[in-house]
C-alpha positions in Angstrom: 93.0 71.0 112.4 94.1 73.8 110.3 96.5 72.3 107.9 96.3 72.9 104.2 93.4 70.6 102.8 92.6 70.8 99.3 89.0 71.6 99.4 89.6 74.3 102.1 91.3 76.9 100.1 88.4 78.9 98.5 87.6 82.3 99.2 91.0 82.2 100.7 93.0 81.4 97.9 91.1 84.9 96.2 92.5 86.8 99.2 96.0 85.4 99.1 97.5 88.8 98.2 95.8 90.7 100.3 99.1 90.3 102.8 97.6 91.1 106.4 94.3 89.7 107.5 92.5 91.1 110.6 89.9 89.5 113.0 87.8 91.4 114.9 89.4 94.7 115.9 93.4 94.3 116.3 94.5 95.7 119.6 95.7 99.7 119.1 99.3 100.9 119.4 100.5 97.4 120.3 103.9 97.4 120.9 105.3 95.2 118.8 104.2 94.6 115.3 104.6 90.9 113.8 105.8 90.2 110.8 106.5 87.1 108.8 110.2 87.2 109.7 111.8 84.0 110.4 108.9 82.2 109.8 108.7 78.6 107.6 106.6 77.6 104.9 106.0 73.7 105.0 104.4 71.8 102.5 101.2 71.3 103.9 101.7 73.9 107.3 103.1 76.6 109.3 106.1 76.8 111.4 108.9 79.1 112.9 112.1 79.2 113.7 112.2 79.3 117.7 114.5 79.2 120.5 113.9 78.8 124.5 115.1 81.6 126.5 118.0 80.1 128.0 119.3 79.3 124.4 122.8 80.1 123.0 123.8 81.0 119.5 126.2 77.8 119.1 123.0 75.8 120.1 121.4 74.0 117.1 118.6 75.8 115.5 114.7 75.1 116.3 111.6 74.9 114.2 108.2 74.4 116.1 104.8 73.4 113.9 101.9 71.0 115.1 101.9 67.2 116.3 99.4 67.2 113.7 102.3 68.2 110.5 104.7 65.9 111.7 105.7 64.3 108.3 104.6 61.0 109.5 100.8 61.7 109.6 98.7 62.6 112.8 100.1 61.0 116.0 97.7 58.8 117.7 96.1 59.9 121.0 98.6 58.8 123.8 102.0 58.5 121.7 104.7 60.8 122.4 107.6 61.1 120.2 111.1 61.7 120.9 114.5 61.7 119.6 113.4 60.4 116.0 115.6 61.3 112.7 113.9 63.5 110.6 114.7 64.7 106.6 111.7 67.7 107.5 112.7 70.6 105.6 110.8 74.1 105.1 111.4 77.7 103.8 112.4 80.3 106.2 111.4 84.0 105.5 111.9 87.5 105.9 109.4 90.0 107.4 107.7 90.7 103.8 107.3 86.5 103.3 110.4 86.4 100.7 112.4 83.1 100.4 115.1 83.3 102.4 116.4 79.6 102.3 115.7 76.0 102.7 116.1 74.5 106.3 116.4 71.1 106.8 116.0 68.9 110.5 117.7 66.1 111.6 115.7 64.9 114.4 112.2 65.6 115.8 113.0 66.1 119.6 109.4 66.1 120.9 106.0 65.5 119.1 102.9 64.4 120.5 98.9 65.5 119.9 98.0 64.6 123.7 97.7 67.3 125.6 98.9 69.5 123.4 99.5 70.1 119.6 103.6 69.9 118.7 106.2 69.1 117.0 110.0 70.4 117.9 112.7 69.8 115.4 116.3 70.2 115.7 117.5 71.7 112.5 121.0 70.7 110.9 122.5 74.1 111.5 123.3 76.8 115.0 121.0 80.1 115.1 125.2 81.4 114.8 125.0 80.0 111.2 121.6 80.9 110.0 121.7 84.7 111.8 125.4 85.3 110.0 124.1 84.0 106.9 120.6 85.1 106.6 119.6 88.1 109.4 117.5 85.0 111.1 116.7 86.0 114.4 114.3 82.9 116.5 111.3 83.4 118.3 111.9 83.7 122.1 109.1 80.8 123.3 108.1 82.8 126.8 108.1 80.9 129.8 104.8 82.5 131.3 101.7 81.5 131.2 99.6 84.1 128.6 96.7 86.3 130.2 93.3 86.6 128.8 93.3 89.9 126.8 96.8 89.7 124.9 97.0 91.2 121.9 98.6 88.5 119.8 99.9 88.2 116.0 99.3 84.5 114.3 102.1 85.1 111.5 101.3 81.7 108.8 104.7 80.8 106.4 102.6 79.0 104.2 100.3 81.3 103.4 102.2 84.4 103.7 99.8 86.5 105.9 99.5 87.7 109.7 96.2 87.3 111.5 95.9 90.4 113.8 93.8 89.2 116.8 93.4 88.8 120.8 93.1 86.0 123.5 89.6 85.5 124.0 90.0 83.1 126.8 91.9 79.6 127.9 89.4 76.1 127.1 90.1 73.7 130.6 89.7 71.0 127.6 89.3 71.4 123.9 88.6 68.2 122.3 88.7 67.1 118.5 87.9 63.4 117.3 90.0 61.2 119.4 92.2 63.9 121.1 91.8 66.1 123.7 94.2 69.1 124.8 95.0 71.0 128.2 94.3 74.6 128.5 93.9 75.9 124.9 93.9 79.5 123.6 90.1 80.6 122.2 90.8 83.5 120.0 88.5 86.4 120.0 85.5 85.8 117.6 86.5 86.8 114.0 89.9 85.5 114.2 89.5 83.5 111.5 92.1 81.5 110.6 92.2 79.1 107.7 93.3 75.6 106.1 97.5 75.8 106.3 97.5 78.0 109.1 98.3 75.2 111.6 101.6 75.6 113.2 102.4 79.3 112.9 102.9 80.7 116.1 101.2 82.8 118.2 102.9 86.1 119.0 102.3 88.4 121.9 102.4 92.0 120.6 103.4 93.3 124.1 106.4 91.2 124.2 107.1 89.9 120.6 107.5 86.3 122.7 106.3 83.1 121.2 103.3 82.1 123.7 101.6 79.0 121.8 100.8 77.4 118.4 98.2 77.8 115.9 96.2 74.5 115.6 92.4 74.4 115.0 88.9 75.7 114.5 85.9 74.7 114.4 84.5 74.8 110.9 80.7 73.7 110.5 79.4 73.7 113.8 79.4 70.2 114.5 80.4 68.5 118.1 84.0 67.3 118.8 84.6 66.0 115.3 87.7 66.3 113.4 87.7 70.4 111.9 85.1 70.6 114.7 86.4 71.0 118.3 84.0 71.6 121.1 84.9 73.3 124.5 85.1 70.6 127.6 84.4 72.6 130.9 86.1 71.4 134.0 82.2 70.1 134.9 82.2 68.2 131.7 79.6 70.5 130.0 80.0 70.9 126.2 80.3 74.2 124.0 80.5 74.3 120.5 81.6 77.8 118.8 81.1 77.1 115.2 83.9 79.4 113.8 86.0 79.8 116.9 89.8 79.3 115.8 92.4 77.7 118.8 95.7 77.3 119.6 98.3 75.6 122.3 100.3 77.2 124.5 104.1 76.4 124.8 105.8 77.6 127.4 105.4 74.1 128.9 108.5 73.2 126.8 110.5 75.6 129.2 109.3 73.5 132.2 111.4 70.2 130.7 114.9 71.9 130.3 117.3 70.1 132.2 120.9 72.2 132.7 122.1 71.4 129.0 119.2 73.0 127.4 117.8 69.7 126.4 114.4 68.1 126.9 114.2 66.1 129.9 111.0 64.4 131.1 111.8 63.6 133.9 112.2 67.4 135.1 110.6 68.2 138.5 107.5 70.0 137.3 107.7 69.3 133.4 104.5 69.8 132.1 105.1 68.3 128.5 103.0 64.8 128.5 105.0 62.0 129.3 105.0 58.0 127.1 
């Protein structure tokens, strides 16, 4: 997992004002460059402030981090959540990581760590309120599949910093302790993210679309322990990239929109697990 843990920091906290990390080589001319613009710093994690694509302005405000921030701890293997009050609360920012105010949730509307890696608050506001009040614009969270190849921006709120870096490929199953996930993003090799990373979103610079989450790595080269995912193959053949960062993809939330906008499970052809 790459949330904030004490005794990860390091080299990393040497580097903190270095602004702009790289991995390997970041794609040239990219279309888009990200910024740290309406993304939230959480105590321990990453997040952002998102919206789906058929979202209004009077609609209340997202913000999207990992199953594994949820303020309740990590979610057990199975367990979905849904429709829970939540007192969450984070700093949004502007594109140079300056404070920009506090934003609080009401109510986690999906969290889970099966399958995938999420957790979806409502907010106590409307993206009407924050954008006339602050300049906040939400991430757009695409509704396609990513391709191998993108060139992608992994903007982090906690720690201030974009990681410039590429899809290196999709994992059929990328497993970690006792929880597995669907059809993970690899990174390219270098793409080093860090400890407090987890939850920032992935950015395509073609598009400047949300097109997953930011959740783990595999730190010391060991086999499908926790910091330590290993690679699944639909054969059930194990791969272990000792350094190899991942992430979620999320345009299966846009699968799971019923005709008010709202998260329905029961959607023909929602891929978000299920209870």
């Amino acid at each position: 997992m790459r949330l904030r843990r004490a005794f990860s920091l390091g080299v990393a906290a040497l580097t903190a004002a270095a602004g702009v990390l790289a991995g390997t080589a970041a794609p040239a001319q990219a279309d888009v460059t990200v910024t740290l613009a309406n993304t939230i710093a959480l105590s321990n994690c990453s997040a952002s402030l998102v919206r789906f694509p058929t979202s209004v302005s009077t609609d209340s405000a997202m913000m999207l981090t990992n199953g594994h921030c949820y303020e309740g701890g990590f979610i057990p293997a199975g367990r979905v959540i849904q429709n829970v009050s939540s007192t969450r609360s984070g700093t949004l920012l502007n594109s140079s990581g300056g404070s920009v105010a506090t934003v609080r949730a009401n109510r986690v509307l999906y969290a889970t760590m099966t399958g995938t890696d999420v957790t979806l608050y409502r907010l106590n506001t409307t993206f009407a309120n924050l954008s006339s009040s602050y300049g906040a614009t939400p991430l757009t969270i695409s509704a396609a599949h990513p391709t191998a190849g993108t060139g992608i921006g992994i903007p982090s709120g906690y720690w201030k910093r974009v990681w410039n870096c590429s899809i290196d490929g999709f994992v059929p199953t990328l497993r970690e302790s006792t929880w597995t996930w669907t059809d993970s993003v690899r990174y390219n090799a270098g793409c080093d993210t860090i400890g407090g990373t987890s939850g920032s979103p992935i950015v395509s610079t073609a598009t400047g679309d949300l097109i997953g989450i930011n959740n783990t790595g595999n730190e010391d080269g060991a086999s499908c322990t926790l910091n330590n995912p290993c690679e699944v193959s639909s054969t059930g053949v194990i791969t272990v990239l000792k350094g190899r960062s991942y992430g979620q993809q999320t345009y299966w939330f846009t699968t799971c929109l019923n005709s008010s906008r709202a998260i329905d499970l029961t959607v023909s052809g929602c891929l978000l697990p299920k209870p």
